[in-house]
C-alpha positions as CSV (number, residue, x, y, z in Angstrom):
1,X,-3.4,22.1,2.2
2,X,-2.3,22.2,-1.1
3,X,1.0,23.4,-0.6
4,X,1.7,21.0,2.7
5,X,1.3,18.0,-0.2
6,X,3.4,20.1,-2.3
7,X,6.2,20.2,0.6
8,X,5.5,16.5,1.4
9,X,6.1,15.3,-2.3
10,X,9.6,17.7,-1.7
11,X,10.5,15.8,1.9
12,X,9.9,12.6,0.4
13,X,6.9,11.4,1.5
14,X,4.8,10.7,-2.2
15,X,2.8,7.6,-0.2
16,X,1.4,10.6,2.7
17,X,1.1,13.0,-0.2
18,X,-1.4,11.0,-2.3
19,X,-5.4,9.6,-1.5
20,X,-5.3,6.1,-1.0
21,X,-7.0,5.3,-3.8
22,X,-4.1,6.5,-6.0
23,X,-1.8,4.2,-4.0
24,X,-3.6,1.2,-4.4
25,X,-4.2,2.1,-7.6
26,X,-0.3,2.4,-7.8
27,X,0.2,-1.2,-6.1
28,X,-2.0,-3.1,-9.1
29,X,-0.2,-1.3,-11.4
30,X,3.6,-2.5,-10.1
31,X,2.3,-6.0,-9.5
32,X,1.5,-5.9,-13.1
33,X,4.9,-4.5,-14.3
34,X,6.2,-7.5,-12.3
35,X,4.1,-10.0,-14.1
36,X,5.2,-8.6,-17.6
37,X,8.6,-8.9,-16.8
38,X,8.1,-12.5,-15.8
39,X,9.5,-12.0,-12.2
40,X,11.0,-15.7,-11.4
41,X,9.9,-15.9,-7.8
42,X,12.2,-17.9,-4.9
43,X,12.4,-21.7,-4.3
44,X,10.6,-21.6,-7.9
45,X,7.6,-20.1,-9.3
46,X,7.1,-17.1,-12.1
47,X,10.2,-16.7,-14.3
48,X,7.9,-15.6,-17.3
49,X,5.5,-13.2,-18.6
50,X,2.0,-13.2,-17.9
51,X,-1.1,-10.7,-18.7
52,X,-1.9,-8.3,-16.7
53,X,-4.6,-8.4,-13.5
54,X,-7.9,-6.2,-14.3
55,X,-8.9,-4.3,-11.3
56,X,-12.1,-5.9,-9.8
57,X,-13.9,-3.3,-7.3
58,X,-16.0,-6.1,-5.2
59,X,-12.0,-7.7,-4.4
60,X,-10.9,-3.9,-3.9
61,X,-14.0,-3.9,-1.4
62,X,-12.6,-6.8,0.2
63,X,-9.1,-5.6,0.5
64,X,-9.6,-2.9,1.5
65,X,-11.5,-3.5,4.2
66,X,-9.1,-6.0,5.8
67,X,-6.5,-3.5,5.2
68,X,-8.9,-0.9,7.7
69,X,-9.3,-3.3,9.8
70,X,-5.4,-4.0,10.2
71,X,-4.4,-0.3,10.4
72,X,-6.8,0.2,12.8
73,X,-6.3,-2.4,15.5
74,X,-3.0,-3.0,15.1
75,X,-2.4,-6.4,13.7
76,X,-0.7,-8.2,10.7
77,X,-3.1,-11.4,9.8
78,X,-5.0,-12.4,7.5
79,X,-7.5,-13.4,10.0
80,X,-9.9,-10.9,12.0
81,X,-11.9,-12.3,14.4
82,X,-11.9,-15.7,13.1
83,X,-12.9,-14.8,9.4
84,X,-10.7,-15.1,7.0
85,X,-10.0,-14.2,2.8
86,X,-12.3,-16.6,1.5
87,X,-15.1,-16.4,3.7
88,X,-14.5,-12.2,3.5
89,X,-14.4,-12.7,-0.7
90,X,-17.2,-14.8,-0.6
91,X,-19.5,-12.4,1.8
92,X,-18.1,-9.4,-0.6
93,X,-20.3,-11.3,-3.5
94,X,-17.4,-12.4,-5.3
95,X,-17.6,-16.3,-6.5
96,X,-14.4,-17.3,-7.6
97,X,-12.0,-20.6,-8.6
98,X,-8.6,-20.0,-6.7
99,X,-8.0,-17.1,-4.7
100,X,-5.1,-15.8,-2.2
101,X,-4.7,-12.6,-0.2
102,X,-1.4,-10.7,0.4
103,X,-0.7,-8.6,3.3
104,X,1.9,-5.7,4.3
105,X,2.6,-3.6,7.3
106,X,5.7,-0.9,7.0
107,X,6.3,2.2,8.6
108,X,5.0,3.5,5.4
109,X,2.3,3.8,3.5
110,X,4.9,3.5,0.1
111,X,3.2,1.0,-2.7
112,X,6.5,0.1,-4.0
113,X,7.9,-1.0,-0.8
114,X,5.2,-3.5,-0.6
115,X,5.7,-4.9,-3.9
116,X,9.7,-5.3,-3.3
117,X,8.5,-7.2,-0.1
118,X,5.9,-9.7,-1.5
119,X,8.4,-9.9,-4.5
120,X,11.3,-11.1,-2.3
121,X,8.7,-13.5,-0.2
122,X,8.4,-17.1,-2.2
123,X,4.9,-17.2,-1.3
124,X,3.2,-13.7,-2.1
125,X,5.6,-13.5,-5.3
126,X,4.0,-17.3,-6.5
127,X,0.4,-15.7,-5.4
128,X,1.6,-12.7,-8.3
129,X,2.9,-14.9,-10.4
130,X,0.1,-17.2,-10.3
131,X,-1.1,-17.4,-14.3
132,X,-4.9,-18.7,-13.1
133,X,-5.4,-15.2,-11.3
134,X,-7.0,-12.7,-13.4
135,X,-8.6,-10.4,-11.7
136,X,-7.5,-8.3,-8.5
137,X,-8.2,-5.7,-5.6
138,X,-6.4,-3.4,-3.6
139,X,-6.6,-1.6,-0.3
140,X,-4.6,0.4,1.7
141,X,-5.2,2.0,5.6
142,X,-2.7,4.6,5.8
143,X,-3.6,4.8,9.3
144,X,-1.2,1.7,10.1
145,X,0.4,1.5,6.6
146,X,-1.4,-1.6,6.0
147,X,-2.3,-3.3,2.9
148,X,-4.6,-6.2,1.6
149,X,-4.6,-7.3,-2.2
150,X,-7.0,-10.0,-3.2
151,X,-5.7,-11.8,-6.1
152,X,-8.3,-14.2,-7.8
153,X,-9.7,-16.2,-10.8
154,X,-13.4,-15.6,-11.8
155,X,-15.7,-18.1,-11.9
């Protein structure tokens, strides 16, 4: 096993090489380098610096499992079966002020391709560069190469 990783991370694949809690790991930490450089988002929105998001496990909980959900049926929404991000969040046990959840589907399970994606979307990159959001959560179903992030600001 070892040495098929090993040949992956060679071919080029670093996203099937990795557990997905590195890669989502990986996707907090690149929406952060986005908000230090002050990414200026589309139509308006971001253009300076902001702190970085801590990683909150109850809206990694969340994320990921929307993102399970996605890569295992098949489907790009942030609705499953009629429930969506805040009602999810708020049965996760996470009370918060604002929230939004951003969503991805590729034919990889590559973190930085998702960030580049929601960077070059008005909306997802205003959700990033939102200054009221804190705290966040990833998840990632490689089965699907789907990913939730939960973005939010505490109560």
């Amino acid at each position: 096993m070892k040495r098929l990783c090993w040949l992956l991370i060679a071919l080029g694949f670093p996203a099937f090489a990795q557990p997905a809690a590195r890669l989502e790991e990986q996707v907090l930490s690149l929406l952060n380098e986005a908000r230090a450089r002050g990414v200026a988002c589309r139509g308006g929105g971001g253009g300076y610096s902001l702190p970085p998001l801590r990683y909150e496990a109850t809206l990694a909980q969340a994320a990921k499992s929307h993102a399970l959900n996605m890569g295992r049926y098949g489907f790009m929404s942030h609705y499953f079966r009629g429930v969506g991000p805040r009602v999810r969040v708020a049965r996760a046990g996470y009370g918060y002020l604002r929230m939004s959840e951003i969503i991805f589907r590729g034919r990889s399970s590559d973190p930085a391709r998702a960030v580049r994606w929601w960077l070059r979307s008005p909306v997802h990159c205003r959700a990033i560069m939102n200054p009221h959001y804190t705290e966040a959560g990833a998840g990632l179903s490689k089965a699907g190469h789907a990913w939730a992030v939960v973005l939010a600001q505490p109560r």
